[in-house]
C-alpha positions as CSV (number, residue, x, y, z in Angstrom):
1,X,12.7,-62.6,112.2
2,X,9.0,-63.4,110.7
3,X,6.6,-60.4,110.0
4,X,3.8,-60.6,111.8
5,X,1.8,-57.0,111.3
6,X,3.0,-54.4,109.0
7,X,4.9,-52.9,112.3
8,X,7.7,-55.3,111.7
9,X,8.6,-54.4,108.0
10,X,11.3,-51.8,108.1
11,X,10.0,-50.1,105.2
12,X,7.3,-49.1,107.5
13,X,9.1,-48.1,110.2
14,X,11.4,-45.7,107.9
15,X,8.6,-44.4,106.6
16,X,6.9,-43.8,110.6
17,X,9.8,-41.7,111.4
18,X,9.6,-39.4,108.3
19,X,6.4,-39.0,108.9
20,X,6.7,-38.0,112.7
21,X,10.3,-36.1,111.6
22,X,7.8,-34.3,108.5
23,X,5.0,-33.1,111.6
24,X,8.0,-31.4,113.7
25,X,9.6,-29.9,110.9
26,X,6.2,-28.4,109.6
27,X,5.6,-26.7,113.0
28,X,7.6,-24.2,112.1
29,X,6.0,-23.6,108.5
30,X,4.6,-20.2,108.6
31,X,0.7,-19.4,110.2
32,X,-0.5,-18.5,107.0
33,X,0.7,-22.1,105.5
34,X,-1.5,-23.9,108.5
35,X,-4.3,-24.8,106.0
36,X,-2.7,-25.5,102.4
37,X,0.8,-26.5,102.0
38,X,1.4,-27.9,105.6
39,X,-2.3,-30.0,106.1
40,X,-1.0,-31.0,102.4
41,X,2.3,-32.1,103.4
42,X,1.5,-34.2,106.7
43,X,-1.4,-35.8,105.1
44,X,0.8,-37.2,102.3
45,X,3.5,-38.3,104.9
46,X,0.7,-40.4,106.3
47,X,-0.8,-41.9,103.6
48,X,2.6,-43.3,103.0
49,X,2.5,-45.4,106.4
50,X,-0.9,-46.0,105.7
51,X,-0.7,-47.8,102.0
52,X,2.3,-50.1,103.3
53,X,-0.1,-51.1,106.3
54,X,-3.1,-51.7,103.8
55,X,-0.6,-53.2,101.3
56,X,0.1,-56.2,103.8
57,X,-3.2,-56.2,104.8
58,X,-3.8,-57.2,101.2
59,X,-0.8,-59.1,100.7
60,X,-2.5,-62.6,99.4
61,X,-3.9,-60.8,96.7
62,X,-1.1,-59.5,94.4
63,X,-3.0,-57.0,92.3
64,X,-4.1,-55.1,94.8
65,X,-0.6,-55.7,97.4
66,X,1.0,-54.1,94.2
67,X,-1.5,-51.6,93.7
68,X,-1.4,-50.2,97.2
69,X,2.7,-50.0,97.3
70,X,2.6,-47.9,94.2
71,X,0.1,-45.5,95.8
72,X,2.3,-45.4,98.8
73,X,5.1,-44.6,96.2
74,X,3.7,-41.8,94.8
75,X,2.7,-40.4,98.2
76,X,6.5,-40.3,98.8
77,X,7.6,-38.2,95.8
């Protein structure tokens, strides 16, 4: 199967459902957490999806494909 958008990479997809799997979860944080730890928490799970979609974007330019993964990677830990 040939990648044709960042949609098709499974790496992205994983990463999709943890995300979506992280806002459900996070529902049920406490009311007092609303603001800090979960806005924190589902904004990293984003940015995750979001580097690995600008990363193939970027793709023909190794530097910066390389750069972009290893922000996604530290928005994972």
């Amino acid at each position: 199967m040939k990648i044709k958008t960042h949609r098709d990479m499974e790496v992205y997809n994983i990463a999709f459902k943890a995300a979506m799997k992280i806002f459900i979860l996070s529902k049920n944080f406490p009311k007092e957490e609303t603001y800090s730890l979960t806005d924190q928490i589902r904004r990293s799970s984003r940015s995750v999806c979001s580097n690995i979609a600008e990363a193939f974007r970027k793709r023909r330019y190794e530097k910066s494909f390389v750069a972009k993964l290893n922000d996604s990677e530290g928005e994972a830990v």
